[in-house]
N, C-alpha and C positions, 0 to 999 in steps of 0.2 A: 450363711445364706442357704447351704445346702440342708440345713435343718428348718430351717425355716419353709423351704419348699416341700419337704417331706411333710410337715405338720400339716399344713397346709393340703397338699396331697389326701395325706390320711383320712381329713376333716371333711373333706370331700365326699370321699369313697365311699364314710359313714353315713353322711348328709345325705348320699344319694337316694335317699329314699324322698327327699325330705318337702317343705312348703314354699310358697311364695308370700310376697308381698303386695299383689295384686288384692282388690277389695270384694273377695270373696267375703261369704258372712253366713256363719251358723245361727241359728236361733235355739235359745234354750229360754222361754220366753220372752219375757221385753229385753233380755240379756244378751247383747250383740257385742261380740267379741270378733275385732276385725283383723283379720290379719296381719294389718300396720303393726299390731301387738298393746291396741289400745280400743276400747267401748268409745262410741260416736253415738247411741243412745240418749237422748236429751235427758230423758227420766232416769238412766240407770248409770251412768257418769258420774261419779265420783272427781275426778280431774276438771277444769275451767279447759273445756276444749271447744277451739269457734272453728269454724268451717266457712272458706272462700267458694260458691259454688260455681261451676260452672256457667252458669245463664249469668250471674255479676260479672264476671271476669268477663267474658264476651261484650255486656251491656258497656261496662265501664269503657274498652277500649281503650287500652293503656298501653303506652310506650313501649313498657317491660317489668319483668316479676317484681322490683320491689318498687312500683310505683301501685301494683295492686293492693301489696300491703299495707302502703301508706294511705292511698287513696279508701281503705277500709274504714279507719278510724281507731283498728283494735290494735293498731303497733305504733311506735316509734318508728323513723327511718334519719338515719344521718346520709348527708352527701357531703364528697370532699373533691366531687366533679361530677360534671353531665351523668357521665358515664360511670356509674355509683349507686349505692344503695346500700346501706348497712341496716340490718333491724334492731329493735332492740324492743326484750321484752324480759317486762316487770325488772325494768333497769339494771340489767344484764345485755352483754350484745359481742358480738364476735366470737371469739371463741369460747367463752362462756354461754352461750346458746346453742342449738347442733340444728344445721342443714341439712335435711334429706330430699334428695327427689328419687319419687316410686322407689320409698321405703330404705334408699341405700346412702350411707352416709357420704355428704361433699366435703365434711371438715378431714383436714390433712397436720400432718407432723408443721405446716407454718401457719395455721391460721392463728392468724396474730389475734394481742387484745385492743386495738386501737379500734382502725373501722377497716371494713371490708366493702368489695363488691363484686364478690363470688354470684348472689344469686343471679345477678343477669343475667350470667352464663345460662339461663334455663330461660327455655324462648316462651315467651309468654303466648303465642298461639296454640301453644299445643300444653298447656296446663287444662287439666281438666277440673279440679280442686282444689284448696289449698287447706289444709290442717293446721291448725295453733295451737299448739299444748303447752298453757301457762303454769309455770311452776318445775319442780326437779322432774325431770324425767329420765332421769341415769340406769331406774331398772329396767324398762324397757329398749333403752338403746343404748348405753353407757356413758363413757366419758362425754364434758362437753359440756350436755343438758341440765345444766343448773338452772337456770332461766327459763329454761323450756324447748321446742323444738321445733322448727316449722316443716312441714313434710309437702312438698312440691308433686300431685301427681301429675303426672301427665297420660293423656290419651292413649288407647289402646286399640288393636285392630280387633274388627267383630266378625264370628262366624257369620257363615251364611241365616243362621237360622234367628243369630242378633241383630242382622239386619236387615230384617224386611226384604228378605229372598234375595236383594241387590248383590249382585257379584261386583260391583264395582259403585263405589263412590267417590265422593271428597268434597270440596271449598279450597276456595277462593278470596281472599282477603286483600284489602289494600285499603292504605290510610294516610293523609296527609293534615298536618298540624302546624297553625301558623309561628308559634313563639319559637321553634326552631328549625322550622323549614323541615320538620320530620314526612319522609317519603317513604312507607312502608308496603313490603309485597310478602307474600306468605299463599303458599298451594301447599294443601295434604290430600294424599291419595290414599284410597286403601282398596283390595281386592280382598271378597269372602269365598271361601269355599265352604266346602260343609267340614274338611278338618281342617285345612291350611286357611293363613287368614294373614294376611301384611297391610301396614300403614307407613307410608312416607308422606317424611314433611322438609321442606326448603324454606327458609323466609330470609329476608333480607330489610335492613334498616337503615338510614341515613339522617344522623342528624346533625342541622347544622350548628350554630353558634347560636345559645341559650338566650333569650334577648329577657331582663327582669322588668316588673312592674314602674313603672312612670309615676305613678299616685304615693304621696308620703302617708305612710302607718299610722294615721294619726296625729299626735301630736311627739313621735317618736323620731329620730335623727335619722335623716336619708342617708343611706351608705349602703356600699359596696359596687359604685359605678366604676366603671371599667375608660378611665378620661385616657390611657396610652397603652401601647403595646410593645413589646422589642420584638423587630422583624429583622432576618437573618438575610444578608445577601452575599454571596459571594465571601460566608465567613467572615462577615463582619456587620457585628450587633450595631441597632439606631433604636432609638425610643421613639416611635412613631404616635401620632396624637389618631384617635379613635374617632369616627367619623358618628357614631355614633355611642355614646358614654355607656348606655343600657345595654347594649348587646356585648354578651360576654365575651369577646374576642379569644379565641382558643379553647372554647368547650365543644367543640362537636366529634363526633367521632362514627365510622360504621361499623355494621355488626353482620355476623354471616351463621344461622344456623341450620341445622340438619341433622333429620330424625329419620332413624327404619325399626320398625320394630315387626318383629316375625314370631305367629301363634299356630302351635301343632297340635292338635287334640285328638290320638287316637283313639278314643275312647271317652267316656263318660267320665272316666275317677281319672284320668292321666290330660297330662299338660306341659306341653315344653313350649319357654318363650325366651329369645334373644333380644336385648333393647340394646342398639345401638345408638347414641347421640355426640354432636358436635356442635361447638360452639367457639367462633374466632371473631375478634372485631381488628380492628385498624388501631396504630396508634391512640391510647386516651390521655389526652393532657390531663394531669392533674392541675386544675385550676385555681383550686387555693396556693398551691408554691407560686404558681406566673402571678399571683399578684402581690408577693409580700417584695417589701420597704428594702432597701439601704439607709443607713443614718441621714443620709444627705439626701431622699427624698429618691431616689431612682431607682427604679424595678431592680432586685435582686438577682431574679432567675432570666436565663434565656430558652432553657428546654427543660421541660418537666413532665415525662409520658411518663405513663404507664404501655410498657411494648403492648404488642398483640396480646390478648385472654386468650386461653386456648385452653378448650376443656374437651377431654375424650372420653366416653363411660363405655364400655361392652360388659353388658350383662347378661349372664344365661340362669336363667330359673325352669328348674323341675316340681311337676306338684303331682302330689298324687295324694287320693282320697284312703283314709284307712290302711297305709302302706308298713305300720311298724309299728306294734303294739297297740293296736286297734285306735292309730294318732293318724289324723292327718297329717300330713309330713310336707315341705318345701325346703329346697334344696337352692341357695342363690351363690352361684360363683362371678366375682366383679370385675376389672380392670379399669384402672381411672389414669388419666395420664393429664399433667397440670401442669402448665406454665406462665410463670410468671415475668417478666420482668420491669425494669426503673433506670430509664436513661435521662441523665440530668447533665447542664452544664449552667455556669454563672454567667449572669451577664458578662461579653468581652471579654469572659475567658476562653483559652485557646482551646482546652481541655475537655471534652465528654466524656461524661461516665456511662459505661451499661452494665447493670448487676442482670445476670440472669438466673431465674431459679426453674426447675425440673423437677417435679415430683412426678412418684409412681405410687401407686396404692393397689393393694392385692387385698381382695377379702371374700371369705368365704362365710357361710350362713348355714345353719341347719335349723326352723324353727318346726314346731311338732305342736298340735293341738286336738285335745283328746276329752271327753267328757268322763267328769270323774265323780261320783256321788250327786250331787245336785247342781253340778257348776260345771264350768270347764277347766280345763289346765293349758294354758301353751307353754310350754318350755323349749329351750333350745342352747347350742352355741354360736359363737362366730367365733372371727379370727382376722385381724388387720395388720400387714404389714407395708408401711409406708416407709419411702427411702428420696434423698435428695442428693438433688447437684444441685449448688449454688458455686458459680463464677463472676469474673467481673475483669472485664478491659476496659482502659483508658485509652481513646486515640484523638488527637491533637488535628482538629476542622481544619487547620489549614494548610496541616502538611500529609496528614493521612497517618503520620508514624502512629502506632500502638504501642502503650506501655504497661508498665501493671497497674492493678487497683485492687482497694481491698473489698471484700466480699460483702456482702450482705451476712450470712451466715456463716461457720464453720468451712472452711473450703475442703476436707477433708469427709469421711464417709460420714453420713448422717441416715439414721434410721430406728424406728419405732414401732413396736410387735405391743398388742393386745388381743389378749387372747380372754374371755369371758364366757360363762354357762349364766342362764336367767330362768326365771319362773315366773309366772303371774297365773294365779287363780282367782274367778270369777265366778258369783253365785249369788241364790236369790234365799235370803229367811221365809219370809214369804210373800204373796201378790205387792207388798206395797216397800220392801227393804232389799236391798241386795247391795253387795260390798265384796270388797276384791285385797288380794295382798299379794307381794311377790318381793324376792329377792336376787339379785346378782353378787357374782363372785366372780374377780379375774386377776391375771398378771399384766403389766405393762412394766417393759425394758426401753430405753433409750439409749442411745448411743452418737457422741458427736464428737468427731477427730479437727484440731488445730494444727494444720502441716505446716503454713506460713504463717509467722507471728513475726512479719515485720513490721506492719505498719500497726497493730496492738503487741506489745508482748508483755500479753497474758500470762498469769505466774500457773498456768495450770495448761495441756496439753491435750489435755480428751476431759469430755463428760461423761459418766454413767451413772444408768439410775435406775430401780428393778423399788416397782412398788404392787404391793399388793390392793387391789381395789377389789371396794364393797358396797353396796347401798339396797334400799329395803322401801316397801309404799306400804302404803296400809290405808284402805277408806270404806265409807258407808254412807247409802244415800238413801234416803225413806223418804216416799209419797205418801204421806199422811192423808190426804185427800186427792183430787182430782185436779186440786186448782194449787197446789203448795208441793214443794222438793224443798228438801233440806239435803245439803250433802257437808260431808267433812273427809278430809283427805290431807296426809301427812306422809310426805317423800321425804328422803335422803336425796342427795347428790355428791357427784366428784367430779373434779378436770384433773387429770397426771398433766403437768409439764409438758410443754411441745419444744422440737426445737427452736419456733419462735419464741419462747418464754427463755429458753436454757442461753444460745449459741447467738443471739442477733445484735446485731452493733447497727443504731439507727439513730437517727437526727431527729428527734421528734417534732421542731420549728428551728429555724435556721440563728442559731447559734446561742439557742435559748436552751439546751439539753440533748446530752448523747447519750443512748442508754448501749449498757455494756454488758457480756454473759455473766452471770449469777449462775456458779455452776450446785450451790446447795438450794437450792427452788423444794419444797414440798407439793402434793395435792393440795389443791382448793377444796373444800367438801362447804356443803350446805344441808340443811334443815328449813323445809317447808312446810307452814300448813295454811290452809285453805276453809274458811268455810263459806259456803255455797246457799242464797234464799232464792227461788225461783218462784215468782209466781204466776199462774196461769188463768186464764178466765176464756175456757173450749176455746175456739179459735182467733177471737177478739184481741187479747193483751197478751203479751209475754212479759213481764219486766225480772231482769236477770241480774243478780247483785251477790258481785264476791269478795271477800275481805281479806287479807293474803298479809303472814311473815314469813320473811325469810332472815337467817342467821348463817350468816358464812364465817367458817372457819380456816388459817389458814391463808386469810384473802392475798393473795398478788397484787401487790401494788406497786408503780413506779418511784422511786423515794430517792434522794440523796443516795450520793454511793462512794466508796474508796478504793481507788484502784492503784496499787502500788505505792499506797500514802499520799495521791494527789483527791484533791478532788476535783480539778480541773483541766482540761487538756486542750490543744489544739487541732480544730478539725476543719480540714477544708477553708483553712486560713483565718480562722475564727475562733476566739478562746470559745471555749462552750464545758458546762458544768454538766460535772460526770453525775449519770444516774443508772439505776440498775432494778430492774424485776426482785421486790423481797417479799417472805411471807410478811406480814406485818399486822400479826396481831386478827381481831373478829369484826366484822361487819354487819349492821344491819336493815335489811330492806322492808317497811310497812309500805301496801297500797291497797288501794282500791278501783274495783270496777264495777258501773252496772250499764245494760244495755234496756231499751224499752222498745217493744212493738206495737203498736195498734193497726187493728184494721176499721178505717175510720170509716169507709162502706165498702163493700164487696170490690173496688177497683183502687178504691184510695187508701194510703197508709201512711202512718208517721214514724219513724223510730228516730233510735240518738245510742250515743252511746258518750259515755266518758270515764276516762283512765286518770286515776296519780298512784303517783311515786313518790317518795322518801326516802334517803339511802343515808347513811353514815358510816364511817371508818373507827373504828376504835384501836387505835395502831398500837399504843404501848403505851405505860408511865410518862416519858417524854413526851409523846407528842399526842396534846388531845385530841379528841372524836370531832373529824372532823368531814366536809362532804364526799361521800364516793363520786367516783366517775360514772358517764354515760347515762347517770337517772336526766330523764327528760322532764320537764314541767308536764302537768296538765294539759290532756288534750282528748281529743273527740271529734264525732261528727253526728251531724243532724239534721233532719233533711223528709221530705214528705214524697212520696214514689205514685203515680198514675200507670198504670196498665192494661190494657184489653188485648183483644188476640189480634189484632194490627200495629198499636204502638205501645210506646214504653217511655215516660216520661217522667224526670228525676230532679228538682232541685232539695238542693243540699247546702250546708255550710261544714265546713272544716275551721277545726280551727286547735289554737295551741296558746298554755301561757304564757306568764311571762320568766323566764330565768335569773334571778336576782344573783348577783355579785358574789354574795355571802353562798352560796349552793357550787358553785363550780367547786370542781376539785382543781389543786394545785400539779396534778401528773401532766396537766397537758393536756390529755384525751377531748376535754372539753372545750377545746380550739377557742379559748377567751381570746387569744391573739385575733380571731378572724369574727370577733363580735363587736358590738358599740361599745365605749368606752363605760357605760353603766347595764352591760349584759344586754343577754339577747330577746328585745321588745316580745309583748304578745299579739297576736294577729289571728285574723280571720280573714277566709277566702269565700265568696259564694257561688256557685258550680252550677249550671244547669248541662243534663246531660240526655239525649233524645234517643231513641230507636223508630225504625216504621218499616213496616212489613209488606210493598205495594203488590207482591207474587209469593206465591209458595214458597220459593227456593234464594228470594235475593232480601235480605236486609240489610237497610239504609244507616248509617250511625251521623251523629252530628252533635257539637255539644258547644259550649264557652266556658272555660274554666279561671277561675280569676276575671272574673265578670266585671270587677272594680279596677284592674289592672293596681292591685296592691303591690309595694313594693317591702319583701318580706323575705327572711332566711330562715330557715328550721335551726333548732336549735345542735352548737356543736358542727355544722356543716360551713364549709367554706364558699362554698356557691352560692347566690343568690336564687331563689324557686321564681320558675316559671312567670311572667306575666298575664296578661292577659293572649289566650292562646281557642282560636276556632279549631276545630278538628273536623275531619271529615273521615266517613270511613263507607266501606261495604264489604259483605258478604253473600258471596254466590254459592250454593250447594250446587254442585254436580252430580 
């Protein structure tokens, strides 16, 4: 550890000159090269990169971050409760995708490959943007970004001279939503000076119990009513009948966030800023467990939370202009602090479990951007060292005794150092071409100790693993004319092994698969390429059409497994069939996207947009090619938008395939258990969503979503979406 904080130290020291990840932006003609360490340029973009902006995110008035995403039409989203969101892009998702907010990674040593709901952790009032970068993007950020990356900004405090002389502003938010009784409150503040400059933000959530659609899907099988519940009294479970079927009894949950971000600017070229954020909610039932079966027809589970989310970031970034070899320089030092935990007990049993997990994440950054012949260079290092405690107690409801239990993870030290240098160069051939290439190079070690091996004993004691990581972009985009972009763009990717992949002993459906540590795991690596038609007509049309493989090598998959000659064991009083994380052979994913704009008169506009995917396994000799995990069906959104400088007026349609039988994969991931018995129907939702502006400073929000009140699941999720649901909202500026 002590070397680890010297490196760490060092990288610092050296850094100190160094940049940020704030959306600063040089021009070297149409060539904008942003700080994130990626072009936002529509014409000189090489990469499939969409952008959530700030006035949608506001207009839409959404729940939480990854209902923005969904609500887009340009992502996937799995839920396996209220309280949820997984994304998933170009069918890839979890930890084979990388989470940033304001440029800093959220992915940690356990983001698992199942589904996640990390990004809610990031309070959706105070996003200012949101980035999507489809496709490998491992040289600009490393491990992880095979799938691509979503970068979360969020808001920032303004000097006095960004903001309109005001030494003090902010807003005012609140919002209420009928399909869950959502009750939302949200104040940010900021104070400008001419060099000192801060923004606080508070917001606060409550939702209740999800209530689904009433109206059958067509001509497709009503399912996932919620007809009884087990209520707990005095320690002792009863199957209580539901007063109402549709309302999902035990999906609600609250949420508490809080933001301070403080900006110093002595000077013109210099810049120091600390982002502090917090984010905790209440208890989240996991609601697909509270509703699976016994043989005999009676609810399985009696408690199935997810404890409190507790996410801590303190971020300090140095920037300064022309600070070290005539590079702009930014210097980001991080601390993340993660908790997780999964408390569960069985129907009528006397016994709860609580796994808790503890993550730490230390990382430092030096990134440098400097104009080099006709183009730019950013280069730079980082450095990640992430470390866990995973525990777990069993204590018995009725009498209070505590005994042991076994862990989620390794209960012994667990921890993961990558340390990586990068490059990307960007430049124009001339007025109508320009193309960019870059490479990364690093090390990544793991380490995970087995102290108790009572209740698995595993023929092995410790994991270690020290691999060398690589990957390389290359692309080129030419405006041929005025009204036509063609771009082509061809990434590498990697994921190293986390200790979720290495060290996790997990139930993946109850008594249907236990997956167990795989201590020989390899990198994942992938091959992307990309080509890009855009066509334009001045400000009238955009239509935007990308064609996209990807080749994974190396792929993780959950597969049959042998664990001291069995392959079956008993867990939690239930035979269940041993499985395990293995390389297995190559993978491959084709898809497509195109998006279309019109401006059909100066106030009125049409767009759409639609996504597929196709994924297959190619595991080995024995076992043929057959569906990956997590590829979503077909889907999109479409929809015609009214605006003037009072209102803002939106209807839309969402919608999603159908997932045919033959397409799931057999890991599980695709929760067939929590689908109809001939896979998961297609559906469409129709949305109208309103704005109106009756003063300067206060806008009115109001929308109906699920207009039909359909009754419909996303695909691979365990909850039923939304009903038909009003909203109301406002915003007051102060």
């Amino acid at each position: 550890m002590k070397k680890i904080i010297t490196v760490v130290a060092f990288m610092a020291t050296m850094a100190g000159f160094s940049q940020t990840d704030t959306s600063t932006t040089n021009q070297l003609g149409e060539v904008k090269l942003q700080s994130q360490r990626y072009i936002k340029s529509k014409k000189n973009s090489t990469q499939q990169i969409q952008t959530i902006s700030q006035k949608d995110i506001e207009f839409g008035n959404y729940q939480n971050a990854a209902d923005i995403l969904s609500n887009s039409g340009k992502l996937a989203v799995q839920k396996s409760q209220q309280g949820g969101g997984s994304p998933v892009i170009r069918g890839l998702e979890s930890n084979r995708i990388l989470l940033l907010v304001d440029g800093i990674r959220m992915n940690n040593l356990i983001f698992r490959g199942g589904h996640l709901q990390n990004v809610i952790t990031v309070d959706e009032n105070m996003i200012e943007s949101t980035d999507i970068l489809f496709g490998s993007s491992s040289t600009p950020y490393g491990s992880d970004a095979l799938g691509g990356a979503i970068n979360l900004i969020t808001k920032r405090p303004f000097l006095l001279s960004e903001n309109n002389n005001r030494p003090f502003s902010g807003s005012l938010n609140t919002r209420y939503s009928s399909a869950n009784q959502e009750k939302s409150g949200h104040v940010d503040f900021r104070f400008s000076g001419n060099k000192w400059a801060t923004l606080t933000s508070i917001s606060y959530n409550d939702f209740g119990d999800l209530k689904m659609g009433s109206k059958k899907n067509g001509n497709n099988d009503f399912f996932g009513e919620r007809p009884n519940y087990v209520e707990t009294l005095n320690g002792i479970d009863n199957i209580v009948k539901n007063d109402n079927s549709l309302v999902q009894k035990f999906s609600g949950y609250k949420q508490y966030n809080a933001m301070q971000k403080i900006l110093f600017k002595p000077n013109a070229i210099t810049e120091h800023s600390l982002n502090l954020q917090f984010s905790t909610t209440t208890d989240i039932p996991r609601y697909d467990r509270l509703t699976d079966l016994k043989s005999n027809g009676d609810l399985n589970t009696a408690t199935w939370n997810y404890g409190p989310q507790k996410r801590i970031l303190a971020g300090y970034k140095f920037t300064k202009q022309k600070a070290f070899l005539n590079s702009d320089l930014s210097i980001g030092t991080n601390y993340q602090n993660v908790e997780e935990s999964r408390i569960t007990r069985n129907y009528k049993a006397p016994n709860q479990v609580s796994r808790i997990e503890k993550v730490n994440v230390f990382s430092v950054n030096a990134d440098l951007k400097t104009k080099l012949g006709k183009g730019e260079l950013l280069y730079g290092v980082e450095a990640y060292y992430d470390d866990l405690s995973s525990t777990a107690t069993r204590i018995n409801v009725l009498t209070n005794v505590p005994s042991a239990a076994s862990t989620r993870y390794s209960d012994g030290k667990n921890f993961t150092l990558r340390t990586d240098a990068f490059a990307t160069y960007f430049a124009k051939i001339n007025e109508k071409t320009s193309y960019n290439f870059g490479a990364r190079a690093g090390y990544a070690s793991l380490k995970s100790e087995f102290v108790d091996k009572t209740f698995f004993p595993f023929p092995f004691s410790d994991i270690n693993q020290k691999n060398i990581t690589y990957s390389a972009s290359a692309g080129i985009a030419n405006n041929s004319t005025d009204n036509v972009k063609v771009a082509f763009n061809i990434a590498t990717g990697f994921r190293t092994p986390n200790i979720d992949d290495l060290s996790k002993v997990f139930e993946s459906a109850k008594g249907v698969s236990l997956i167990v540590p795989n201590p020989d795991l390899k990198p994942e690596k992938n091959v992307t390429g990309d080509l890009n038609i855009t066509l334009f007509d001045n400000k009238t049309i955009e239509f935007d059409n990308t064609i996209f493989y990807t080749r994974l090598f190396d792929v993780i998959v959950t597969d049959n497994f042998n664990l001291n000659g069995q392959n079956n064991t008993t867990y939690d009083g239930l035979l269940t069939k041993i499985t395990a994380n293995q390389n297995l052979g190559k993978a491959n994913i084709f898809g497509y996207s195109t998006a279309l704009k019109i401006n059909l008169t100066k106030l009125l506009k049409f767009y759409g947009n639609f996504n597929f995917t196709y994924g297959r396994v190619e595991a080995n000799d024995k076992n043929p090619k057959r569906p990956l995990d997590h590829i979503p069906p077909f889907y999109g959104k479409t929809g015609f938008n009214f605006e003037n400088k009072w209102i803002n007026l939106d209807l839309n349609m969402l919608y999603n395939g159908k997932k045919y039988l033959e397409d799931y994969s057999n890991s599980g991931e695709d929760n067939l258990v929590y689908a109809p018995a001939n896979g998961m129907p297609a559906w469409e939702t129709y949305n109208f969503k309103a704005a109106v502006k009756p003063y300067k400073d206060l806008m009115l929000f109001t929308g109906v979503e699920n207009i039909l009140d359909i009754q419909y699941r996303t695909f691979a999720s365990g909850i039923n979406a939304s009903g038909r649901n009003i909203y109301l909202g406002l915003k007051y500026q102060l």
